[in-house]
C-alpha positions as CSV (number, residue, x, y, z in Angstrom):
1,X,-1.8,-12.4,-0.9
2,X,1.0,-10.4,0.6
3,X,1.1,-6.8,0.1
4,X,4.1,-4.8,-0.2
5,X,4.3,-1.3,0.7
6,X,7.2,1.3,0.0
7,X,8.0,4.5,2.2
8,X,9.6,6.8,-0.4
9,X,10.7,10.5,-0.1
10,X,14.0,13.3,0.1
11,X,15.6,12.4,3.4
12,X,15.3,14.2,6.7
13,X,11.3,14.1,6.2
14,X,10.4,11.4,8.5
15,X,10.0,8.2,7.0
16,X,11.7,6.4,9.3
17,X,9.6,8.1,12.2
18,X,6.0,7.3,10.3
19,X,7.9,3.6,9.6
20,X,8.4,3.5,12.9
21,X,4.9,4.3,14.8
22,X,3.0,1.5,11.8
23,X,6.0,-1.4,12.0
24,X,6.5,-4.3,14.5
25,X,10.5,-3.4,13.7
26,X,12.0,0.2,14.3
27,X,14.4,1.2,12.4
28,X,17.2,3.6,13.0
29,X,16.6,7.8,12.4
30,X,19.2,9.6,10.9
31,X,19.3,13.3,12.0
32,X,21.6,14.4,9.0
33,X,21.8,12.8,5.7
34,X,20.8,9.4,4.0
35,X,20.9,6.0,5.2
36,X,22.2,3.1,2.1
37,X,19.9,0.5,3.6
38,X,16.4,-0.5,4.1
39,X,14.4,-0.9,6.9
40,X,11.8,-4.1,6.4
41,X,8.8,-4.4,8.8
42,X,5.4,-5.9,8.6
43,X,1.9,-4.0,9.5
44,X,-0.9,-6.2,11.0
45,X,-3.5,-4.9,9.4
46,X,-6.1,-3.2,12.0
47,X,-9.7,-5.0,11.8
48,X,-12.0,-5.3,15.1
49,X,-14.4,-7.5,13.2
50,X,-11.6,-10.3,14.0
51,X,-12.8,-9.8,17.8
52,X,-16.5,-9.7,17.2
53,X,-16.3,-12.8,15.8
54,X,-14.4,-14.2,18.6
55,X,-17.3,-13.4,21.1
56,X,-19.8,-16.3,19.2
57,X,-16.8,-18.6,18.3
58,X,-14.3,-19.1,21.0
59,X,-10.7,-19.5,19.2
60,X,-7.4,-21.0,20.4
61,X,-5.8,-17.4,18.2
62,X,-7.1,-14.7,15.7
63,X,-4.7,-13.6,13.2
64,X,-4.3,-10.5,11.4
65,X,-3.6,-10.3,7.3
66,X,-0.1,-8.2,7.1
67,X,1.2,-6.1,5.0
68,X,5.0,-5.9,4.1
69,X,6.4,-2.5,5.1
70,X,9.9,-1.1,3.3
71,X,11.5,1.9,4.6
72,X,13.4,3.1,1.6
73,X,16.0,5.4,2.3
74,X,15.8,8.9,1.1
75,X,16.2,9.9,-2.4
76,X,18.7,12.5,-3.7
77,X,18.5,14.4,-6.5
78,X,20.8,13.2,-9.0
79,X,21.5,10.1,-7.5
80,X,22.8,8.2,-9.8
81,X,25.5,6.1,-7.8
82,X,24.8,2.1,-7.2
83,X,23.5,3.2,-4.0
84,X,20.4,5.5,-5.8
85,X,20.2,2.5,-8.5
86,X,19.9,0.1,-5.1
87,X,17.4,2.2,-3.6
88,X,15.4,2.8,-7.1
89,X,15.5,-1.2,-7.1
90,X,14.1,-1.4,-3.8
91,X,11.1,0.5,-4.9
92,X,10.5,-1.2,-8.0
93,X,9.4,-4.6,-6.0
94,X,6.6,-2.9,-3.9
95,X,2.6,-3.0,-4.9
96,X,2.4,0.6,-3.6
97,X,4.1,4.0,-2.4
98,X,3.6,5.8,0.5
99,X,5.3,9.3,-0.2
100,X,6.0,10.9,3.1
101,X,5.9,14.6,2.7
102,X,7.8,17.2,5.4
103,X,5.1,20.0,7.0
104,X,6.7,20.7,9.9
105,X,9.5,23.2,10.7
106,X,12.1,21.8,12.9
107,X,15.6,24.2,13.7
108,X,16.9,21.4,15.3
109,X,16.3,19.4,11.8
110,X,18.2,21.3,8.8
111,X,16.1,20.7,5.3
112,X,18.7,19.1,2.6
113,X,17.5,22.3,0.3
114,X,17.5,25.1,3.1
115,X,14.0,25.5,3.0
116,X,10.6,23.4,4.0
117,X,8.8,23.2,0.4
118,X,6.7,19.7,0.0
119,X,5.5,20.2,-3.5
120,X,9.5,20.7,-4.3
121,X,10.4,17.7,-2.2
122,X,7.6,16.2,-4.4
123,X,8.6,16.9,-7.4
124,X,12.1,16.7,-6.4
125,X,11.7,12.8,-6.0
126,X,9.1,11.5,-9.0
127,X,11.9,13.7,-11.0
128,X,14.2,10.7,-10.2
129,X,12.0,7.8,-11.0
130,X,11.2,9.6,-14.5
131,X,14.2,9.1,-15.1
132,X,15.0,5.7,-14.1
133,X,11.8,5.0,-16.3
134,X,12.7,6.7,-19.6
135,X,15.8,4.5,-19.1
136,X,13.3,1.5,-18.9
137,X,11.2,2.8,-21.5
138,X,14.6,3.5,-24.3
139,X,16.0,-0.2,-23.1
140,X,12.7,-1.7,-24.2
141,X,12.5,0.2,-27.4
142,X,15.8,-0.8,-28.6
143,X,15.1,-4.3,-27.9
144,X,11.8,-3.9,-30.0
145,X,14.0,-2.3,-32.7
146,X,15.8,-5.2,-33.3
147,X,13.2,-7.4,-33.8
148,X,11.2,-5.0,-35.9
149,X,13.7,-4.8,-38.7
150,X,12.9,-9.0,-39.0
151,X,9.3,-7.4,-39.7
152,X,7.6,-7.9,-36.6
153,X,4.4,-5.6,-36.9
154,X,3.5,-6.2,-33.4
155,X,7.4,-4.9,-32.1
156,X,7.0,-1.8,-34.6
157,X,3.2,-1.1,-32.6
158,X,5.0,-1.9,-29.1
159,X,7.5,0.9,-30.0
160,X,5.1,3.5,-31.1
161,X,2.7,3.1,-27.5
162,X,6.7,3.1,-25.7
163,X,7.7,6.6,-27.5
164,X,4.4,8.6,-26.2
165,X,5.6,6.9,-23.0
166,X,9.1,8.3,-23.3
167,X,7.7,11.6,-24.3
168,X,5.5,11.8,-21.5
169,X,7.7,10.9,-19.0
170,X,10.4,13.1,-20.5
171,X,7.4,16.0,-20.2
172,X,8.0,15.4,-16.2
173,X,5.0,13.5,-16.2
174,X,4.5,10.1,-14.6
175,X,3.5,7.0,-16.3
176,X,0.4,6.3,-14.5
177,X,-1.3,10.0,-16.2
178,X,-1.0,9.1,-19.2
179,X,-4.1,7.9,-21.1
180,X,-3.8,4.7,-23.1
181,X,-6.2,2.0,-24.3
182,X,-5.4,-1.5,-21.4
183,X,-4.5,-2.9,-24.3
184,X,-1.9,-0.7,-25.2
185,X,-0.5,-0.4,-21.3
186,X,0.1,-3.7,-21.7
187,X,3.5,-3.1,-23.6
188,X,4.9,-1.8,-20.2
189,X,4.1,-4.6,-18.1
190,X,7.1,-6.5,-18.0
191,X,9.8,-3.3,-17.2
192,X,7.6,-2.2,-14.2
193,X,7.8,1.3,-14.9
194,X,7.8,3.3,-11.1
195,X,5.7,5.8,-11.6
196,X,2.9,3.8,-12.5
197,X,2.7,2.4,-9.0
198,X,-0.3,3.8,-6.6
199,X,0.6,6.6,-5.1
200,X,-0.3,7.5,-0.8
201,X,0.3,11.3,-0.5
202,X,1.3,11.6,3.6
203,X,1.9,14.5,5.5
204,X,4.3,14.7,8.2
205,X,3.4,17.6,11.0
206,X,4.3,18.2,14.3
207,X,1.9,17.8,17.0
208,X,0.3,20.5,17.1
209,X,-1.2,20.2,14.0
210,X,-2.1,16.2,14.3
211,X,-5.8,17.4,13.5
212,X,-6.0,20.0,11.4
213,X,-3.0,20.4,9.7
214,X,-0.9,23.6,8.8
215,X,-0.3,25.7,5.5
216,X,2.2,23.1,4.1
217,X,-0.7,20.4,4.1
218,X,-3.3,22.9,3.1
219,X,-0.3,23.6,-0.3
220,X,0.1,19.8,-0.4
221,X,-3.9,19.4,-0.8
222,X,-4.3,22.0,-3.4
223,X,-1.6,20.5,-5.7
224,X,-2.8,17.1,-5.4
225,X,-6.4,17.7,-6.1
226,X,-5.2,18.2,-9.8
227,X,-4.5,14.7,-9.5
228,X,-7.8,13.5,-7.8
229,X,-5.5,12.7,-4.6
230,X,-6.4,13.5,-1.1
231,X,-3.0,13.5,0.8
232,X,-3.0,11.7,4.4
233,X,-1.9,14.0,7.5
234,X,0.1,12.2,10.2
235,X,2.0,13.1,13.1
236,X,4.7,10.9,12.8
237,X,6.9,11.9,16.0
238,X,3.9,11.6,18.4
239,X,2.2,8.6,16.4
240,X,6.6,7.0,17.3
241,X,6.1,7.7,20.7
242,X,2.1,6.3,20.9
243,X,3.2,3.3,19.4
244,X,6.1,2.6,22.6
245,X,3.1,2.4,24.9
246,X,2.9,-1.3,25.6
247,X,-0.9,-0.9,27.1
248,X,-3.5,-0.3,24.7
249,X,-5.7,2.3,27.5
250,X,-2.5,4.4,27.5
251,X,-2.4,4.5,23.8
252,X,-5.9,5.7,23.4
253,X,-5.6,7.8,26.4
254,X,-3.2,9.8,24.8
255,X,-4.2,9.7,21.4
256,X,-7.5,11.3,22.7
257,X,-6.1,13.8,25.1
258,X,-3.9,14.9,21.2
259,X,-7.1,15.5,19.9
260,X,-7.1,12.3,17.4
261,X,-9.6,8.8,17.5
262,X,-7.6,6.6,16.2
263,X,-3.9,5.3,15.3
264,X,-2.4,7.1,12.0
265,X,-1.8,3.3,11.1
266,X,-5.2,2.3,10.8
267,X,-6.1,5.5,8.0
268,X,-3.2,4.6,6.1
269,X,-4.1,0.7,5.5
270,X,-7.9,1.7,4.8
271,X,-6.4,4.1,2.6
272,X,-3.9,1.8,1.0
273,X,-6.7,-0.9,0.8
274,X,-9.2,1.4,-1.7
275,X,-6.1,2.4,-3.8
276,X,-5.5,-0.9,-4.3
277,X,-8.7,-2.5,-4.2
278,X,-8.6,-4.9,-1.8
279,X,-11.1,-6.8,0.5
280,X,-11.0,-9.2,3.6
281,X,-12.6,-11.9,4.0
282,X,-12.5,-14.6,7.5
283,X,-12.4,-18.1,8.1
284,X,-13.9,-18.8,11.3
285,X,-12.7,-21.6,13.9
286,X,-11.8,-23.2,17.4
287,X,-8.6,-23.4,16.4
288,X,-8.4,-19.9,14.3
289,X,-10.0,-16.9,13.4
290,X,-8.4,-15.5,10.2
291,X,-8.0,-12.4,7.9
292,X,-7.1,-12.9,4.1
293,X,-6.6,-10.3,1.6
294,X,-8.3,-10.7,-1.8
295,X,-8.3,-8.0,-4.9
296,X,-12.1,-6.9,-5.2
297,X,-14.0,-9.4,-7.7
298,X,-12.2,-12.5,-6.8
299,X,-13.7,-15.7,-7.1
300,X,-14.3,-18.5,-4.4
301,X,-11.5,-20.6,-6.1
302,X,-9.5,-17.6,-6.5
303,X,-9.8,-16.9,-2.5
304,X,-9.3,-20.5,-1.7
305,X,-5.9,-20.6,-3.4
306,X,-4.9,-17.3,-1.2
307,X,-5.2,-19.8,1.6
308,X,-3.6,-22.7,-0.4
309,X,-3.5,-23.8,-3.9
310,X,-4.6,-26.9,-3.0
311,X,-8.0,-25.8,-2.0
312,X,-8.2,-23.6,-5.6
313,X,-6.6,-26.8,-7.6
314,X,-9.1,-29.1,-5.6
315,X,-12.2,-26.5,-5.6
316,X,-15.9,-28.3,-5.0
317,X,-18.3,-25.4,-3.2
318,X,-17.7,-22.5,-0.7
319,X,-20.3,-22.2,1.8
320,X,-20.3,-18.8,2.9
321,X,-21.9,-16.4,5.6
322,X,-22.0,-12.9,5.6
323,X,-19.9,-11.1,8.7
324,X,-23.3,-9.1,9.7
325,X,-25.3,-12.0,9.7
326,X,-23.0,-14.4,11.4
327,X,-22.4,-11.4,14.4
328,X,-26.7,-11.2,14.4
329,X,-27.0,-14.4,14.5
330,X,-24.6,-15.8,16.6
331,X,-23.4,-19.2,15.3
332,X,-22.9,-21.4,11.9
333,X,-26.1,-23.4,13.3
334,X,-28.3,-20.4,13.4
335,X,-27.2,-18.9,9.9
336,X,-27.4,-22.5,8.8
337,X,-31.3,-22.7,10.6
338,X,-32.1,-19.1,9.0
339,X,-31.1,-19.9,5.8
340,X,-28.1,-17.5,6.1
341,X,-25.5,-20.0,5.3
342,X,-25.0,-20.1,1.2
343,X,-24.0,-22.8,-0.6
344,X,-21.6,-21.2,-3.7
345,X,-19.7,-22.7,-6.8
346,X,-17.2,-21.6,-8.6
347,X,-18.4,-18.5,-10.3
348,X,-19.3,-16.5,-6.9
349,X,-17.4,-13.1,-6.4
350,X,-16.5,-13.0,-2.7
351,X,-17.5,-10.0,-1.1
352,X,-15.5,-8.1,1.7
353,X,-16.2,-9.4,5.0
354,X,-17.6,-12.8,3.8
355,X,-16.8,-16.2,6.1
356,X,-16.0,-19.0,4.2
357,X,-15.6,-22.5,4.8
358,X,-13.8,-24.6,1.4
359,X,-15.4,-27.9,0.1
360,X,-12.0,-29.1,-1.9
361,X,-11.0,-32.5,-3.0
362,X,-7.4,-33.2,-4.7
């Protein structure tokens, strides 16, 4: 299943920058003002299990899952032109956001507002996608109008859950906060509202505070722990110029000697993962060595038709290892000899890590 991930925020924060150090395309920075176009890119997501494996079964390639990466550029307040429509568009096809967030102070880098203030930058930007979603939200409850004078009980209900909506939304609230039976949330599935997307808070500092951040992150932090949220602290310029090392020992040379263990990259997909509840699980052989992404409490049918739908349509048995005992082991034989090697119909929930090998018929 492909994943598709949004970089959202006021321009001049960095989001090309943080685009930049996690995407196998660079996109072009823009030192004053707004780009009108998107950058696309694509993310291999980060998983050394993939190599583990490789050491007891020798593969012809190992291949990463991916996840889709759009640089969106930056929002202005007010923006109500088909270019802001364009853009709003653009973020209304992704899974999840990734709101990048300036902390850093930069003379060289003018702030669109005179001043570095995140939580205004913040609020600044879900201000425009509440309103692009009360537009949604009226749109909707005209159409429901219409058919509730015919008598349609179920259009006058729709309209009454779309209303607390439109008031909440008008209260500068997003979508996502307000509490409704799943039931009732239901009415708003088909105008994907934007502010009910998952949210990644991600500060962007300068080097020098890579590891433990500055006072704009510590004023980020505090205003998003009213929202459960823990906000992601990145150094996007130095994480741009890590990622143009072509050697890998260079890259962790220097990302040791700034103090940090590991590529910005690889928090943000974990991260993005939990939000969004995914898992990984392998298939495992001479040819290939595989990642797939599956939504937590998928079935084996369900998993075999991320591969292909022929394997889901044509489902007979999954027999599965689990990544520790395969990696203990060493080989499909010895899981097979140890009784490690399970034998599964259609009802089993795949768990992350899990090796599978599809029985299918069609």
């Amino acid at each position: 299943m492909a994943l598709k991930c949004g970089i959202i925020g006021i321009t001049s924060v960095g989001k090309t920058t943080i685009f930049n150090c996690i995407s196998n395309t660079r996109g072009e920075t823009n030192t004053y003002g707004t780009g009108v176009k998107a950058n696309l890119g694509v993310i291999q997501v980060p998983d050394r299990r993939l190599y583990e494996l490789e050491k007891f079964q020798p593969t012809e390639r190992i291949v990463h899952t991916t996840v889709e990466i759009v640089d969106i550029p930056g929002l202005v307040r007010g923006q109500g032109d088909s270019s802001g429509a364009r853009l709003l568009g653009e973020i209304r096809n992704t899974d999840a956001l990734i709101h990048v967030l300036r902390c850093f102070d930069d003379d060289n880098l003018p702030h669109i507002d005179g001043s570095v203030n995140p939580i205004r930058d913040l609020e600044n930007v879900e201000f425009e996608l509440q309103v692009k979603d009360v537009e949604s939200v009226v749109k909707k409850i005209q159409r429901l109008e219409r058919a509730a004078k015919t008598g349609d009980k179920d259009a006058r209900h729709g309209i009454d859950i779309l209303n607390r909506y439109r008031e909440h939304l008008e209260g500068f609230q997003n979508a996502s906060s307000l509490e409704l039976r799943p039931e009732e949330k239901k009415v708003v599935d088909d105008i994907f509202l934007l502010t009910m997307k998952p949210v990644l808070y991600v500060c962007n500092v300068d080097e020098a505070s890579a590891v433990n951040g500055n006072r704009y992150v510590d004023e980020v932090r505090s205003f998003l722990s009213g929202r459960g949220a823990e906000p992601l602290v990145i150094a996007g310029a130095l994480e741009a110029e890590i990622a143009n090392l072509t050697e890998e020992a260079d890259r962790m040379e220097f990302l040791e000697a700034s103090g940090l263990t590991e590529p910005g990259v690889n928090k943000l997909v974990r991260a993005a993962y939990r939000m969004l509840n995914l898992q990984t699980f392998f298939t495992v052989g001479p040819k290939e060595i595989r990642a797939w992404t599956i939504t937590a409490g998928m079935t084996a049918p369900q998993a075999a038709g991320v591969i292909h739908s022929d394997l889901e349509r044509g489902f007979i048995r999954a027999e599965v290892m689990k990544y520790d005992d395969f990696v203990r082991l060493g080989s499909e034989h010895a899981c097979r000899e140890a009784g490690r090697l399970m034998v599964e119909g259609k009802g089993y929930v795949v768990a992350d890590g899990d090796i599978l090998h599809i029985r299918f018929n069609v």
